[in-house]
LUMNU-601997 format. One record per atom (N, C-alpha, C, CB): residue in one letter; x, y, z. Coordinates in steps of 0.2 Angstrom, whole numbers, plus 5000, padded with zeros to 4 digits. Atoms other than C-alpha are relative to their C-alpha. Glycine has a CB too. Example, Ala and Ser with C-alpha at 12.3 -4.5 7.8 and 13.67 -1.06 7.14 Angstrom:
A500449945000
A506249785039
A500450065000
A499550005006
S499649944999
S506849955036
S499650055003
S500250024993
This chain:
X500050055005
X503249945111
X500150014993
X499349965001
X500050005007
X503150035094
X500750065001
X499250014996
X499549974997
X504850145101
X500150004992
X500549985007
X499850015008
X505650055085
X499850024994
X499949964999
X500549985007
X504250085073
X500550055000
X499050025001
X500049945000
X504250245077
X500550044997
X499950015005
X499449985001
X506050275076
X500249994992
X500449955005
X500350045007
X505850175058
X499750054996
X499549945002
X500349945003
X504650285053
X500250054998
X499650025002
X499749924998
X505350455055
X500749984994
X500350015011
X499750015003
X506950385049
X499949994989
X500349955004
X500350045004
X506050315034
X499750064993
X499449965004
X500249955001
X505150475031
X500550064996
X499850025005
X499749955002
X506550585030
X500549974994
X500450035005
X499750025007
X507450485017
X499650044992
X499849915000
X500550005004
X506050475007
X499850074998
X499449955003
X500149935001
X505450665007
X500650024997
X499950035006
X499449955003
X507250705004
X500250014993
X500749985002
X500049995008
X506850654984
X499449994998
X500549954995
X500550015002
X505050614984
X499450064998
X499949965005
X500549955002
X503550714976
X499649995006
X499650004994
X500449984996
X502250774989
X499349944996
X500150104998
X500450025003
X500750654987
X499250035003
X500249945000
X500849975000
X499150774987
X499449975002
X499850034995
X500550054999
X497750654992
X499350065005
X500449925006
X500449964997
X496050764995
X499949955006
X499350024996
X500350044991
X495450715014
X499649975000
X499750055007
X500850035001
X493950645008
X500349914998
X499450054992
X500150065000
X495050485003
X500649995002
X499749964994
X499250034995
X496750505015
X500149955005
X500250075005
X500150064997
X496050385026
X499950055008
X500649944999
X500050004995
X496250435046
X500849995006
X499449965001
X499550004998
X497850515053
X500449975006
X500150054999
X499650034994
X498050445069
X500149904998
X499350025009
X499850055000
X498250275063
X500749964999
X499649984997
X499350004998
X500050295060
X500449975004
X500150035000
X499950024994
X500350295077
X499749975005
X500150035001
X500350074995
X499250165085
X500349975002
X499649954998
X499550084995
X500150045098
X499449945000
X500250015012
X500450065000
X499149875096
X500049965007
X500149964994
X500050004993
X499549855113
X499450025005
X500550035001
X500449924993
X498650025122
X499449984994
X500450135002
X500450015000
X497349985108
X499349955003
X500250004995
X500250074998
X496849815114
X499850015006
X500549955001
X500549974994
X496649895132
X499650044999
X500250025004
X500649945002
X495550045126
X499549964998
X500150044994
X500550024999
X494549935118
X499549935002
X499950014995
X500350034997
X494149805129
X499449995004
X500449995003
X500450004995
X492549785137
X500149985008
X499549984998
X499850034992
X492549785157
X499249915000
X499750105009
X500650064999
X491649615163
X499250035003
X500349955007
X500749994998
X490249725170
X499850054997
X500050015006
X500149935006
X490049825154
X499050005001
X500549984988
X500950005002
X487949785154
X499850015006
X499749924996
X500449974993
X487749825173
X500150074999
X500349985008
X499949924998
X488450015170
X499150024997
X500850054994
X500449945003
X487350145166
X500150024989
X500350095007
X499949975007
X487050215147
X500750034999
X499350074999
X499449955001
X488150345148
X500749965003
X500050075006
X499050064997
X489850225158
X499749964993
X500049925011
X499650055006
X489450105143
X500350064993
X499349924996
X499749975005
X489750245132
X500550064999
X499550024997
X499449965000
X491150365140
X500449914998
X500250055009
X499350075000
X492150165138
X499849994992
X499949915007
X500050035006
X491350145118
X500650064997
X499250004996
X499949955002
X491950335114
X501149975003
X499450085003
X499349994999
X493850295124
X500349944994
X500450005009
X499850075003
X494050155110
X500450034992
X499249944999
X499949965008
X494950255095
X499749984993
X500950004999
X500350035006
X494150115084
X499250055000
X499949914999
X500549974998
X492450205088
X500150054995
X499850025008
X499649955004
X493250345083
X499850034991
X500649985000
X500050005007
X493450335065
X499649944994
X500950014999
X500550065002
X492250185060
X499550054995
X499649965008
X500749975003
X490850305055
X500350044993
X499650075005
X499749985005
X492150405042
X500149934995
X500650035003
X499750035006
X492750235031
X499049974999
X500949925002
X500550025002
X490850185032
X499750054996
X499649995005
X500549955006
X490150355023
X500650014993
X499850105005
X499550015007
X491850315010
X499949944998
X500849995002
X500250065005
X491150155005
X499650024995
X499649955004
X500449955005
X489650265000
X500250034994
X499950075004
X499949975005
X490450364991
X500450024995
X500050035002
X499850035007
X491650294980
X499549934998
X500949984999
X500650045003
X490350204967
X500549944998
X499650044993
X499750055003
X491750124956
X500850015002
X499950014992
X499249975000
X493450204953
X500250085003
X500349994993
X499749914998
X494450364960
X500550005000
X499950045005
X499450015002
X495750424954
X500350065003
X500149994992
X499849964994
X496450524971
X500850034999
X499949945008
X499449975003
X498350574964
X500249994993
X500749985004
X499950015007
X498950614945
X500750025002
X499650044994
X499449975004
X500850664940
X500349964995
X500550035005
X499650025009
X501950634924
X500049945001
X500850034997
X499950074998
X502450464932
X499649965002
X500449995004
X500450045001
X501050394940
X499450015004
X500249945001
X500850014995
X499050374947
X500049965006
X499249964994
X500250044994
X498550334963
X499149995001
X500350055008
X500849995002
X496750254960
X499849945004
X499750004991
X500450054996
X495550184973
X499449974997
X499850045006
X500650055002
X494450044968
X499349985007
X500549914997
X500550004995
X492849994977
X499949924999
X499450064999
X500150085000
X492549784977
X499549985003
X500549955002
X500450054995
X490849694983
X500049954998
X499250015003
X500150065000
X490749524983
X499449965006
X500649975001
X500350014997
X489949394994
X500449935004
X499650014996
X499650064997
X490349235004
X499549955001
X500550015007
X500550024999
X489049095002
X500149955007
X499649974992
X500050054996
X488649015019
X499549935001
X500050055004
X500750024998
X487248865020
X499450064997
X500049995008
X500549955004
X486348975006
X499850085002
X499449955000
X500049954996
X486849125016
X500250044999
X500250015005
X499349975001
X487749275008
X500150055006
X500050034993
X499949974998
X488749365016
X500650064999
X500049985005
X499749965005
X489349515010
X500850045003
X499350074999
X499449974997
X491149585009
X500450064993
X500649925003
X499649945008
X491849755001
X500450025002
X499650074997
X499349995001
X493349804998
X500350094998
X500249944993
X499549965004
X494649974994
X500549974999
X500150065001
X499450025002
X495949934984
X500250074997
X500149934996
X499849965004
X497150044981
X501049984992
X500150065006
X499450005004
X498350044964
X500350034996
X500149964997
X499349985002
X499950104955
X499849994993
X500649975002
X500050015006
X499650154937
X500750044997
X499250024997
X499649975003
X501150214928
X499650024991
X500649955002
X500449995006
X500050304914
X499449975000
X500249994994
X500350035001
X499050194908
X499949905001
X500050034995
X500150065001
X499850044912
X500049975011
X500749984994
X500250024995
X499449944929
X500849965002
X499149964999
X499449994996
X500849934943
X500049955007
X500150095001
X500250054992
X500349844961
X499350045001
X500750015009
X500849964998
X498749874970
X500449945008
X499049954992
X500050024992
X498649834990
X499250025002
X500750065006
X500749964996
X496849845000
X500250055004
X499549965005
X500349934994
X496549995010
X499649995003
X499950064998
X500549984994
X495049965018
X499649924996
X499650095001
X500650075001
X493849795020
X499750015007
X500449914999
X500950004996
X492349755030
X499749935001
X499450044995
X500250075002
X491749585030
X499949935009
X500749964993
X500050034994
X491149455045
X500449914999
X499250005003
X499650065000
X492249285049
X499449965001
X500649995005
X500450055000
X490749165047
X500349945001
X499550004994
X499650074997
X491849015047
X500350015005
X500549974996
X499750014993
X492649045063
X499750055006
X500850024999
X500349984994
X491949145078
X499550064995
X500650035008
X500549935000
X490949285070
X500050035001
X499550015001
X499649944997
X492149425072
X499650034992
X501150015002
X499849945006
X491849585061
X500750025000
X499550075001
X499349995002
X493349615052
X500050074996
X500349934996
X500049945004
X493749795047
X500850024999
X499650055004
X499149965001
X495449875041
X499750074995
X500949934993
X499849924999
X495750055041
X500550034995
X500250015005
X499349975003
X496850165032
X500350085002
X499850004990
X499949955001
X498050325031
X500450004994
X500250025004
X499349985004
X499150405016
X500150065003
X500050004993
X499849924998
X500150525021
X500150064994
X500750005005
X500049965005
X500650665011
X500949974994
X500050095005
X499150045002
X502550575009
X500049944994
X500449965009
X500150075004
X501650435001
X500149935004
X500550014996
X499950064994
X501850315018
X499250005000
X500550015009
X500850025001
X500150215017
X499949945007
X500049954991
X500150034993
X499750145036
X499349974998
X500050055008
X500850025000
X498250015036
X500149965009
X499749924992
X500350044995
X497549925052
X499549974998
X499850035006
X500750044997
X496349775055
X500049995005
X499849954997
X500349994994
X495449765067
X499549925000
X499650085000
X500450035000
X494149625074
X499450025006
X500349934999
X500449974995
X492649665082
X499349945004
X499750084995
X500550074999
X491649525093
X499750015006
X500349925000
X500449984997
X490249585102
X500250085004
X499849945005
X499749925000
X490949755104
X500950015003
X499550075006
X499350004997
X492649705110
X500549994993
X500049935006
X499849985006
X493749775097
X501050005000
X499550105000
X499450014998
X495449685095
X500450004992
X500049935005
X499749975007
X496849725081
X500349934998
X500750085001
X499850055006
X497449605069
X500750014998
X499650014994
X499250005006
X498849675057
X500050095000
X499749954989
X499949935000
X499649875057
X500649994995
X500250035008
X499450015008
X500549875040
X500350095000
X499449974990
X499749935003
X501650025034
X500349984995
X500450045005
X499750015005
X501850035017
X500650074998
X499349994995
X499849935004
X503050155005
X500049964992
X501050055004
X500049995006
X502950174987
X500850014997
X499650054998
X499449985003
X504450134978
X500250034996
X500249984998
X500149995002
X505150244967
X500449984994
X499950035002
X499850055006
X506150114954
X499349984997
X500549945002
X500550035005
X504850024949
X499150035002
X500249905001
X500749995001
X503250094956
X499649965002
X499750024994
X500350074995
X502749944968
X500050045008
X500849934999
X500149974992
X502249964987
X500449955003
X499150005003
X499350034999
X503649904996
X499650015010
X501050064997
X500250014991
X502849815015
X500850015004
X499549905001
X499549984997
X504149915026
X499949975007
X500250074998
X500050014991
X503549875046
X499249965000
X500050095005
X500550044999
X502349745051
X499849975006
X499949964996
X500050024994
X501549725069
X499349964999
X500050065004
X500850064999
X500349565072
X499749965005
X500149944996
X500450014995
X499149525084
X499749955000
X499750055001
X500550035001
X498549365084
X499949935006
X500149994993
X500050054995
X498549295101
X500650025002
X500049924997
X499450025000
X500349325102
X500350074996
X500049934996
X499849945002
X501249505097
X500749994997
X500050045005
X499350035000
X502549495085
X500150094995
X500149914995
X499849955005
X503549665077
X500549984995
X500150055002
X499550015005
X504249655060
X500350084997
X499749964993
X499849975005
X505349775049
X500749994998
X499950055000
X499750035006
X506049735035
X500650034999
X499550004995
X500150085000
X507049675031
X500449965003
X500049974995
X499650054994
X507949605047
X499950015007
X500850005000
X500350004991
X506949645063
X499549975000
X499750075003
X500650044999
X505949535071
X500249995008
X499949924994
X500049994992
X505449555089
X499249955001
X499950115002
X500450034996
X504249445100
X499750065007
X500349935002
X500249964996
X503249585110
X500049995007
X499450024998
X500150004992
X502749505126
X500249945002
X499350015003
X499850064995
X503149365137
X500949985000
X499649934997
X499350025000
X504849265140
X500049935001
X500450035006
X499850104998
X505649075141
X499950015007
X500949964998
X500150034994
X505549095161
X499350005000
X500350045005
X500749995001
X503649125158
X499849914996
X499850084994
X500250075005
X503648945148
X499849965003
X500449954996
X500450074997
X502548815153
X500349914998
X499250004996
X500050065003
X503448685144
X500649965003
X500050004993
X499450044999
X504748555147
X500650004995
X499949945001
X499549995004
X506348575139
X499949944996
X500650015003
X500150065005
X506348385131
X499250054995
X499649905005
X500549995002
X504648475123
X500450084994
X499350025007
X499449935005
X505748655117
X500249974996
X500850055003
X499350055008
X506948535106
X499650004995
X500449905001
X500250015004
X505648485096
X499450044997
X500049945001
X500549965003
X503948615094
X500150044995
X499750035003
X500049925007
X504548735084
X499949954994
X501050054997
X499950065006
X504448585070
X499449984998
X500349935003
X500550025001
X502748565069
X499550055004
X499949935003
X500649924994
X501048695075
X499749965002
X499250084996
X500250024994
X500948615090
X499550075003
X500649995004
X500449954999
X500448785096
X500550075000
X499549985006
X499849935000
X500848965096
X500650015004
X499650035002
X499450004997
X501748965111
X500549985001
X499950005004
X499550065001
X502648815111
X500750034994
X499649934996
X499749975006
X503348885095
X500850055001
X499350054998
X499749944997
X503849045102
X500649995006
X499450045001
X499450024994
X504848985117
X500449954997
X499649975009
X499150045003
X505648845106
X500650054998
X499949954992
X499749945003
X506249005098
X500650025004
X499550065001
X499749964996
X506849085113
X500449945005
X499350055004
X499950044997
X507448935121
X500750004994
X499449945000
X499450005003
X508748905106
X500350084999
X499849974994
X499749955001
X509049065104
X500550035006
X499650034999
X499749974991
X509649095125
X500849954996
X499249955013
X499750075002
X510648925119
X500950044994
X499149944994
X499449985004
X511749015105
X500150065002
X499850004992
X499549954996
X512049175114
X500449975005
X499750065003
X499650014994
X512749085129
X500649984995
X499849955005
X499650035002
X513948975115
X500350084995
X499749944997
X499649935002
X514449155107
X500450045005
X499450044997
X499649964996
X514949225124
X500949965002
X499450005007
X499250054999
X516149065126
X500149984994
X499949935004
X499349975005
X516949085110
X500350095002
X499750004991
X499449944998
X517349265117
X500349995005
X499950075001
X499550024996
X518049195131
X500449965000
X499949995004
X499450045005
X519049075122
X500550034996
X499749974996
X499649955002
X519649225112
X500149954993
X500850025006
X499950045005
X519149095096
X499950054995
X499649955001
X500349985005
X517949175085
X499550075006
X499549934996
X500549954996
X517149365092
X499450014996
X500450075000
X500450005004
X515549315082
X499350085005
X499849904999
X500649964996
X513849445086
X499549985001
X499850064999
X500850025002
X512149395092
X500050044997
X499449995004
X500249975003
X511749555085
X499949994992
X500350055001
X499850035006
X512449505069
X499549954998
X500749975001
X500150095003
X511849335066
X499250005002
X500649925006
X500749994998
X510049405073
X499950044992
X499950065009
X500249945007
X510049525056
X500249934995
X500650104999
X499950025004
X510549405045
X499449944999
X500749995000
X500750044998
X509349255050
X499350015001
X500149975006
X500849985002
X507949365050
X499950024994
X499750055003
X500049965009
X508449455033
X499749924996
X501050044996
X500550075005
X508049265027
X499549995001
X500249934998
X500750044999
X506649195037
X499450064998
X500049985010
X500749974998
X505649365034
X500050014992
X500050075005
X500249965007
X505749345014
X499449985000
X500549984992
X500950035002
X503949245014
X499750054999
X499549975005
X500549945002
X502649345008
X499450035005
X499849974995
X500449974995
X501449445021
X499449955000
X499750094999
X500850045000
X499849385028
X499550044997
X499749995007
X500649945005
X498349475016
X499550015007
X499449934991
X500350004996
X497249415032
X499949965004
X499750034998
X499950044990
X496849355049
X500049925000
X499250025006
X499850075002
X496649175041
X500749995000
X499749994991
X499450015001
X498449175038
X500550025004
X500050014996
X499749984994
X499149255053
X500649935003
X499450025007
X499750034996
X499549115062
X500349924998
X499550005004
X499150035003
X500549005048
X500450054998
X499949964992
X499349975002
X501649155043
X500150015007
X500150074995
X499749994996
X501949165060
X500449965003
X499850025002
X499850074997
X502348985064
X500550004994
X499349935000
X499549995005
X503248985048
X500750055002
X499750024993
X499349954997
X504449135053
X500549965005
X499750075005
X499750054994
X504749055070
X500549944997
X499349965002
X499750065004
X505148885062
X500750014996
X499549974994
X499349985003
X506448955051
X500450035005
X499950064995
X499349974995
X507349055063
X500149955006
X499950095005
X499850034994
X507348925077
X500549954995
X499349955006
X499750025002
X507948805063
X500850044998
X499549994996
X499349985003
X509348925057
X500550025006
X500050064995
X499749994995
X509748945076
X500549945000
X499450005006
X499550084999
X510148755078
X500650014994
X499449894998
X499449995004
X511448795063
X500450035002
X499950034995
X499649964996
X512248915071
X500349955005
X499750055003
X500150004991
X512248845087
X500649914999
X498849985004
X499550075002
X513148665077
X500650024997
X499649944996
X499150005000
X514448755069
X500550025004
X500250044994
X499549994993
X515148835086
X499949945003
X499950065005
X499850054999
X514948665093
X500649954997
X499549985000
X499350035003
X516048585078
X500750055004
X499950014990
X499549964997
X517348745082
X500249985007
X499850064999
X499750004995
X517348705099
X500349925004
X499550045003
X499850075001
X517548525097
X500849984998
X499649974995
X499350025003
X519148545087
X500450015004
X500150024993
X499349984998
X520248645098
X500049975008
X500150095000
């Protein structure tokens, strides 16, 4: 599933290393190196409870807590809350600080608080303030089911900054959002390069003209075609959405194969797949799980919309000859 990432990454890395400084980050606030490589896929099984998690024994419910990689590294960002008070200022050189903030707030529910704290990390170029991104939060979704919401972090030494969130509801521990940042080095901004999102529905981004739908397929669709023409158009629902998608999209490759057998126009899906995501994916990210499921419906919408464009100027072309 994250073949691409991966591929992405690596590629990404060696760029970047081939002029970039080395970013020294003590261990105590690098975050937790295996989160790089997390599949939000194999996570989601790992941390699934079985249906007969509360008949096992002690030990079976806790060989299945321990194979849950969130388990794992949970107890590490909890004693980092601790221990940054205010600020910390985790890389210096001539150009710029990498300094971790610490944020509590609250969320008043029916005269209820409920507490939510934050790391943020940002970009000071000297003295003067550059971007900032979270690195780590903690807080419970009181308005909607009563998940604990956590995100995670790594930097590496290259300066690639991987977060995960996570949601956690009654110990069944399901991922949210797997970001991968890099640090630009023009302007000294965090530049969101790859983004895998989990929200019901698996979608992989990177930027800035990949955009993959992890699982399922239009033969898998429940819907009626009169029903494809039109859902992408409205959050009917997720799925709908997504198989309008795939529905127009089966639609303009067949009309691309018959202009190459016409010997009209040798247009590429490939092609016309990179260009129509380089626009639909300028929006701006989701911050968090609130918002998952309009930038995703939005994405959708846009590429099913710039599909039917396509899909009517080879109609006109094939109309004329």
């Amino acid at each position: 599933m994250k073949k691409s990432i991966y591929i992405a990454v690596i590629i990404n890395l060696l760029i970047f290393n081939s002029y970039a400084e080395q970013f020294n980050v003590a261990d105590d606030y690098k975050g937790k190196s295996n989160i790089p490589s997390m599949d939000i896929i194999q996570l989601e099984k790992d941390c699934r409870k079985t249906i007969d998690f509360w008949q096992m024994t002690n030990s079976e419910r806790e060989k299945i807590r321990d194979n849950c990689p969130i388990n794992q590294i949970a107890f590490y960002f909890e004693n980092l809350y601790e221990t940054i008070n205010n600020k910390k200022n985790i890389y210096s050189s001539d150009k710029l600080n990498l300094i971790i903030e610490k944020t509590t707030s609250a969320k008043i529910i029916n005269n209820i608080k409920y507490p939510i704290k934050a790391l943020n990390l940002s970009i000071f170029n000297k003295t003067n303030f550059m971007d900032k991104i979270t690195l780590a939060k903690s807080y419970y979704d009181v308005e909607g089911y009563y998940w604990l919401i956590n995100q995670y972090y790594y930097i590496s030494d290259s300066g690639d900054i991987y977060t995960l969130s996570v949601k956690d509801i009654d110990g069944n521990v399901e991922p949210i959002f797997w970001k991968h940042y890099q640090i630009e080095k023009e302007n000294l901004h965090f530049k969101l390069s790859e983004l895998l999102i989990d929200n019901g529905y698996k979608y992989e981004i990177i930027y800035p003209d990949h955009f993959k739908i992890l699982e399922g397929s239009l033969e898998e669709s429940n819907y009626e075609v009169d029903k494809l023409k039109t859902c992408y158009q409205k959050e009917y629902s997720t799925r709908c959405s997504i198989d309008s998608y795939r529905f127009y999209h089966n639609i303009l490759s067949q009309k691309i194969e018959t202009l190459k057998e016409k010997n009209i126009n040798k247009q590429s899906i490939e092609i016309i797949n990179k260009e129509i995501n380089k626009m639909c994916l300028s929006i701006t990210e989701p911050d968090d799980h609130f918002e998952a499921d309009s930038f995703t419906f939005t994405i959708t919408k846009c590429l099913t919309e710039q599909l039917n464009k396509r899909i009517e100027k080879i109609d006109q072309i094939l109309e004329s000859r």
